[in-house]
DRENDO-1510 file (C-alpha; in Angstrom, 1 decimal, always signed):
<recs>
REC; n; res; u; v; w
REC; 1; UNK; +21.2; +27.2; +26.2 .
REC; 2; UNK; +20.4; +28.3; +22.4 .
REC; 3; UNK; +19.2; +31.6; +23.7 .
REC; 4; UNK; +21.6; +32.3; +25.7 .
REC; 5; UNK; +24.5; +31.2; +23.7 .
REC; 6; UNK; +22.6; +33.6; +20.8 .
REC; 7; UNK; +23.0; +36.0; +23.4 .
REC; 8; UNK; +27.0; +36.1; +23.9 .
REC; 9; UNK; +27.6; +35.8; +20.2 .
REC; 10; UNK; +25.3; +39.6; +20.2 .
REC; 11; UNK; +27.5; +40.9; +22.8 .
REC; 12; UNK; +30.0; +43.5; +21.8 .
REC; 13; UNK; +33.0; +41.9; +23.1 .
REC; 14; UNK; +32.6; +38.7; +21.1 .
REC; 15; UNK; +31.9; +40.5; +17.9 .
REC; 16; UNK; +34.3; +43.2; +18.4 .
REC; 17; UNK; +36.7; +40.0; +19.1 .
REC; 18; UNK; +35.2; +38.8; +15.6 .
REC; 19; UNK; +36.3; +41.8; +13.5 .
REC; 20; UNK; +39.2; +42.7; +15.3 .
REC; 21; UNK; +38.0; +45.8; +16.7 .
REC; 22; UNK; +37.7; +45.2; +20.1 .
REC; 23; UNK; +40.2; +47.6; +22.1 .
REC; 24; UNK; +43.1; +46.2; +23.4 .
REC; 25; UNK; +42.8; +47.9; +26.9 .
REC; 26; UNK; +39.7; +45.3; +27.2 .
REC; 27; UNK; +41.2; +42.5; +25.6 .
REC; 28; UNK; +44.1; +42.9; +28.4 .
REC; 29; UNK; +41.9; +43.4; +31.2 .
REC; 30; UNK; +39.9; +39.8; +30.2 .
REC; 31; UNK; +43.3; +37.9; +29.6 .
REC; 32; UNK; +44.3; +39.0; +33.3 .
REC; 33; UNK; +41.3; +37.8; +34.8 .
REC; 34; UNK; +41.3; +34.6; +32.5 .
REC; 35; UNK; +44.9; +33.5; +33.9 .
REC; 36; UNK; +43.1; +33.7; +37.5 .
REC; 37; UNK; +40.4; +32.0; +36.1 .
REC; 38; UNK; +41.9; +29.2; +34.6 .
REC; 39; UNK; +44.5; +28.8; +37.5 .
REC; 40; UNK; +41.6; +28.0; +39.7 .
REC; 41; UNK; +39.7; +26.1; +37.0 .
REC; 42; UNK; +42.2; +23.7; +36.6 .
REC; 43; UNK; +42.2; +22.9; +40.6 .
REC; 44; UNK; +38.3; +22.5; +40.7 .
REC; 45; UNK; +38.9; +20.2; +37.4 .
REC; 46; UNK; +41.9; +18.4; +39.3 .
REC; 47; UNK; +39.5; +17.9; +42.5 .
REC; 48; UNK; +36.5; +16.9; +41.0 .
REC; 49; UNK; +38.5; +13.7; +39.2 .
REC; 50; UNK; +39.8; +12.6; +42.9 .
REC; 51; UNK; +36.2; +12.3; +43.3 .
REC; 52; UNK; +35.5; +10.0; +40.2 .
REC; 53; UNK; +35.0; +6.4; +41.2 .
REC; 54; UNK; +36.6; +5.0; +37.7 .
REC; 55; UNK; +39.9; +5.6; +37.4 .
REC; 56; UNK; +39.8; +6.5; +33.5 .
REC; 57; UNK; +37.3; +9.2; +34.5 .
REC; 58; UNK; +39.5; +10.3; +37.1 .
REC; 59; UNK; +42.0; +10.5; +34.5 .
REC; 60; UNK; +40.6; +12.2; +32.3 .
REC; 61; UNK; +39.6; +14.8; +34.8 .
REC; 62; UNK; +43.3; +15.4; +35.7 .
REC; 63; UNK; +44.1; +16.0; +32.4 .
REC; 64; UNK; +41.3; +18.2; +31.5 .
REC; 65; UNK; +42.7; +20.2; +35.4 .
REC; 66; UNK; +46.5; +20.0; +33.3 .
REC; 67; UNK; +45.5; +21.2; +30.4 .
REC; 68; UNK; +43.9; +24.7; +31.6 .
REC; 69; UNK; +47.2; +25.2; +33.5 .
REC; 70; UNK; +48.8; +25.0; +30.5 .
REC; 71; UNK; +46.7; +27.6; +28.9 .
REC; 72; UNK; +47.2; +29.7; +32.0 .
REC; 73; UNK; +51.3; +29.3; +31.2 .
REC; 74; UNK; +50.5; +30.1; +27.5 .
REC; 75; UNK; +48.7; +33.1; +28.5 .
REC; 76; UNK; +51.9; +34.3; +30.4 .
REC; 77; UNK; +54.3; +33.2; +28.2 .
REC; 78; UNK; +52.9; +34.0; +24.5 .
REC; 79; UNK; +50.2; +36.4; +25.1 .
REC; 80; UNK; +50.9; +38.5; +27.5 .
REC; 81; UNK; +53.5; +39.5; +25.6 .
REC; 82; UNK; +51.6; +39.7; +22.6 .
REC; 83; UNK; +49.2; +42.1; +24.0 .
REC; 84; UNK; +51.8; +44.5; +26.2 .
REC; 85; UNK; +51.2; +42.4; +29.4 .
REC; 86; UNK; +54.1; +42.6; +31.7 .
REC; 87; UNK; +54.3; +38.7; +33.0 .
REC; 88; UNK; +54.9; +39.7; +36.6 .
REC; 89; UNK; +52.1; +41.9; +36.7 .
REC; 90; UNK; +50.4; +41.6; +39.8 .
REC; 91; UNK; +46.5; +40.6; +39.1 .
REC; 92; UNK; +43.9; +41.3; +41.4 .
REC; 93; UNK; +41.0; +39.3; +41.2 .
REC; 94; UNK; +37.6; +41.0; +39.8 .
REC; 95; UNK; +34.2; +40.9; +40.6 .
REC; 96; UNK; +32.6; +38.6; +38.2 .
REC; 97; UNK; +36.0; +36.4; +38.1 .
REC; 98; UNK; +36.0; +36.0; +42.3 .
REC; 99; UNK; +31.9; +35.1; +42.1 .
REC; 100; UNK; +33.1; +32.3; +39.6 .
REC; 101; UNK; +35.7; +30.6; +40.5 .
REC; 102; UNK; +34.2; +30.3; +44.0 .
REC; 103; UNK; +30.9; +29.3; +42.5 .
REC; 104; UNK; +32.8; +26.8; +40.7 .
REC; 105; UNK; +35.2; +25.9; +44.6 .
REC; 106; UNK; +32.0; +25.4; +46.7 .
REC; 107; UNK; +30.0; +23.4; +44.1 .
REC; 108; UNK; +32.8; +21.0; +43.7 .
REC; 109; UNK; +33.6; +20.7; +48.0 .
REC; 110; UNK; +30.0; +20.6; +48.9 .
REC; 111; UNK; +27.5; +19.3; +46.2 .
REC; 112; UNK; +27.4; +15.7; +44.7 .
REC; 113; UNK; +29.9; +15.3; +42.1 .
REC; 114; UNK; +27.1; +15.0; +39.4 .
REC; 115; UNK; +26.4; +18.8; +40.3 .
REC; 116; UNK; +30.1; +19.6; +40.1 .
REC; 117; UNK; +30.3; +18.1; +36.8 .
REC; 118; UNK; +27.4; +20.1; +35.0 .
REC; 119; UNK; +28.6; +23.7; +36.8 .
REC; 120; UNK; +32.3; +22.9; +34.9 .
REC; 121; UNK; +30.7; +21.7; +31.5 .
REC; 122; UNK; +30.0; +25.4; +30.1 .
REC; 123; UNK; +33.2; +26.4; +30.2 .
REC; 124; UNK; +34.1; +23.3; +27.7 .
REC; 125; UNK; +31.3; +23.4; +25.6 .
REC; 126; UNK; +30.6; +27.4; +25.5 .
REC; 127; UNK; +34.0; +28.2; +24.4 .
REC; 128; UNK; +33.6; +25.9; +21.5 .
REC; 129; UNK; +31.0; +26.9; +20.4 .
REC; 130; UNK; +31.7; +30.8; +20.3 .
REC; 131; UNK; +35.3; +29.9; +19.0 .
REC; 132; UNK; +34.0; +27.9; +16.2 .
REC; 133; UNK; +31.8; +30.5; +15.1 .
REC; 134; UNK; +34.5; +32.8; +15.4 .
REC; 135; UNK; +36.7; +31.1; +13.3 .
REC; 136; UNK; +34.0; +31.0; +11.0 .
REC; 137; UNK; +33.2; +34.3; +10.6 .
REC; 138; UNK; +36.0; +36.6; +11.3 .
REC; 139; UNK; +36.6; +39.3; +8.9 .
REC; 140; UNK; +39.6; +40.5; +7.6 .
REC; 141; UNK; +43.4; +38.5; +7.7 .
REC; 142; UNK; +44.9; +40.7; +10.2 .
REC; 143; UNK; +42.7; +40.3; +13.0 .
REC; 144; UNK; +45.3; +40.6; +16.4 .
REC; 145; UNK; +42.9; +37.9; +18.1 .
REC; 146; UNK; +43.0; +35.1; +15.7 .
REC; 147; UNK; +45.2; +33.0; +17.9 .
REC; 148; UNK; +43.4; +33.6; +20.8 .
REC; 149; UNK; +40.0; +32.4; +18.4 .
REC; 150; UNK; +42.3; +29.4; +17.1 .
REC; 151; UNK; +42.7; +27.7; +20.3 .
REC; 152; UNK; +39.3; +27.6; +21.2 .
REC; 153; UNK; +38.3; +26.1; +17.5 .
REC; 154; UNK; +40.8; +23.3; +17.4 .
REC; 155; UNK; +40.9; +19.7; +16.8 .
REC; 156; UNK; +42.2; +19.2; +20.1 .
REC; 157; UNK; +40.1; +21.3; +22.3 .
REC; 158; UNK; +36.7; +19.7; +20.4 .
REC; 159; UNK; +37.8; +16.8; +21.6 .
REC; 160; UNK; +38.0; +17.5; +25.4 .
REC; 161; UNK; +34.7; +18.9; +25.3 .
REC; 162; UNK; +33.0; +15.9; +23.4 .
REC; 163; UNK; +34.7; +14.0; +26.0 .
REC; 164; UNK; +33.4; +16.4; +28.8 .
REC; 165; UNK; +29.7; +16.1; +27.4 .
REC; 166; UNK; +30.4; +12.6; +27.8 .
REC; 167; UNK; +30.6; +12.3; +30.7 .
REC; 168; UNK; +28.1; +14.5; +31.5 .
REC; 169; UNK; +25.3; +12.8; +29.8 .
REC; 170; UNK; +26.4; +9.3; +31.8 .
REC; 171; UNK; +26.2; +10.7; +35.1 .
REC; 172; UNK; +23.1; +12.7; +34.3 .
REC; 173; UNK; +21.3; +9.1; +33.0 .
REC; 174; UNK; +22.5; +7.3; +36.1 .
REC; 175; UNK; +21.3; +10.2; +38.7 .
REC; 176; UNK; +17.5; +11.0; +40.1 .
REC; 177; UNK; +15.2; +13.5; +38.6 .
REC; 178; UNK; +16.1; +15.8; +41.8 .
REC; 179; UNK; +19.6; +15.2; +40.9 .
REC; 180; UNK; +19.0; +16.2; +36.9 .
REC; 181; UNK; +17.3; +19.7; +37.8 .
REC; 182; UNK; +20.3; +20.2; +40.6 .
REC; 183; UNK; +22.7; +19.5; +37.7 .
REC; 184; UNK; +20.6; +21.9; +35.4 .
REC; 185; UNK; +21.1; +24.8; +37.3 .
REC; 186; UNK; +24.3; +24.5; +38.1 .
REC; 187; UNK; +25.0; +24.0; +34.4 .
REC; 188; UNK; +22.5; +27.4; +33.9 .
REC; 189; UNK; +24.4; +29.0; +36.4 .
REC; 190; UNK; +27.9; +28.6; +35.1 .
REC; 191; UNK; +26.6; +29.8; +31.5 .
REC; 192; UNK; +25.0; +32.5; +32.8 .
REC; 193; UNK; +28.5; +33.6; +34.6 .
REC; 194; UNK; +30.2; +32.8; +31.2 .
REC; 195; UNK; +28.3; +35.7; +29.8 .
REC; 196; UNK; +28.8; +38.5; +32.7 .
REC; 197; UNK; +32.3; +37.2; +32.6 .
REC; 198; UNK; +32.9; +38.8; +28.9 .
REC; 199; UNK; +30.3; +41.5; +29.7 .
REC; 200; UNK; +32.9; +42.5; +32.7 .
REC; 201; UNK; +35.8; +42.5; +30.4 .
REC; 202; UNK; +34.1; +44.9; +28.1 .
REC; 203; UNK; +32.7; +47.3; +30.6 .
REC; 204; UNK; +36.2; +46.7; +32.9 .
REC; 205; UNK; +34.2; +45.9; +35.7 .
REC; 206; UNK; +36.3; +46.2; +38.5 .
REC; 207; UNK; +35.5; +46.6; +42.7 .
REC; 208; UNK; +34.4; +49.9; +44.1 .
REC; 209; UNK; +36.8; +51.5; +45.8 .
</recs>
């Protein structure tokens, strides 16, 4: 996870996103294919707490499933404006965004829900991480981003992902050894996708043809 994590914070989006530099044609193409992204998140979150046995879990789930559609509607509504978006732009799905969210659909329909818990924990705990660094060390006081950085180094958001962890760890202690490597790498899978999905962004990945 370290190395990894060491990894995205190297990657010319993120620091570009640091300093402010990073072109806006890149910034636009990632918040497209992060309203997709979270639109879809927020179902497999949604689904995976009708799974949960306890209903505070289950709870919880819904909530975390609410709260990334209402990121989605704040990407519409404040930064798509913000960044020249039309909000009835049609967006076509990506590469690296289709590959995730439908790693992200068939883990949760078809593995245990232990396994769908660890694939949707990187997208808690690797966006707190990078925004809390970035909030940390971003240069200059007119960087365009720094809303985009503040939401994902918040109060709020930390606790949603301490809560994720949670529940993470609990399910992970509870479950077999075969179960724990299963969970492992789909939790290495997803962080691994975390990283290709800002690599796309910056290179603008999109399909052939």
């Amino acid at each position: 996870m370290d190395s990894l994590v060491d990894s995205i914070f190297q990657m010319p989006f993120v620091e570009e996103l640091r300093d402010g530099s990073l072109p806006i044609e890149k910034f636009q193409f990632y918040m497209l294919q992060d309203a997709k992204y979270l639109e879809h998140f927020g179902r497999v979150l949604a689904y995976i707490g009708s799974k949960c046995a306890a209903n505070e879990q289950a709870l919880d789930f819904f909530d975390f499933g609410k709260n990334a559609l209402i990121v989605e509607k704040a990407l519409h509504e404040n930064y798509f404006t913000q960044f020249g978006i039309a909000k009835d732009t049609a967006i076509q799905i990506e590469p690296i965004c289709h590959h995730y969210i439908h790693f992200l659909k068939s883990t949760a329909a078809f593995e245990p829900l232990e396994v769908a818990m660890a694939a949707v924990l990187p997208c808690f705990w690797i966006y707190q991480v990078v925004g809390d660094k970035l909030y940390a060390t971003q240069s200059g006081s007119g960087n365009p981003y720094a809303a985009w950085i503040d939401t994902y180094s918040g109060e709020d958001f930390a606790a949603s992902v301490t809560l994720a962890k949670a529940y993470v760890d609990q399910i992970a202690e509870q479950s077999s050894a075969a179960v724990q490597d299963h969970m492992l790498t789909a939790f290495i899978t997803a962080s691994r996708l975390e990283f290709l999905f800002w690599e796309a962004a910056y290179k603008q990945h999109t399909w052939i043809g």
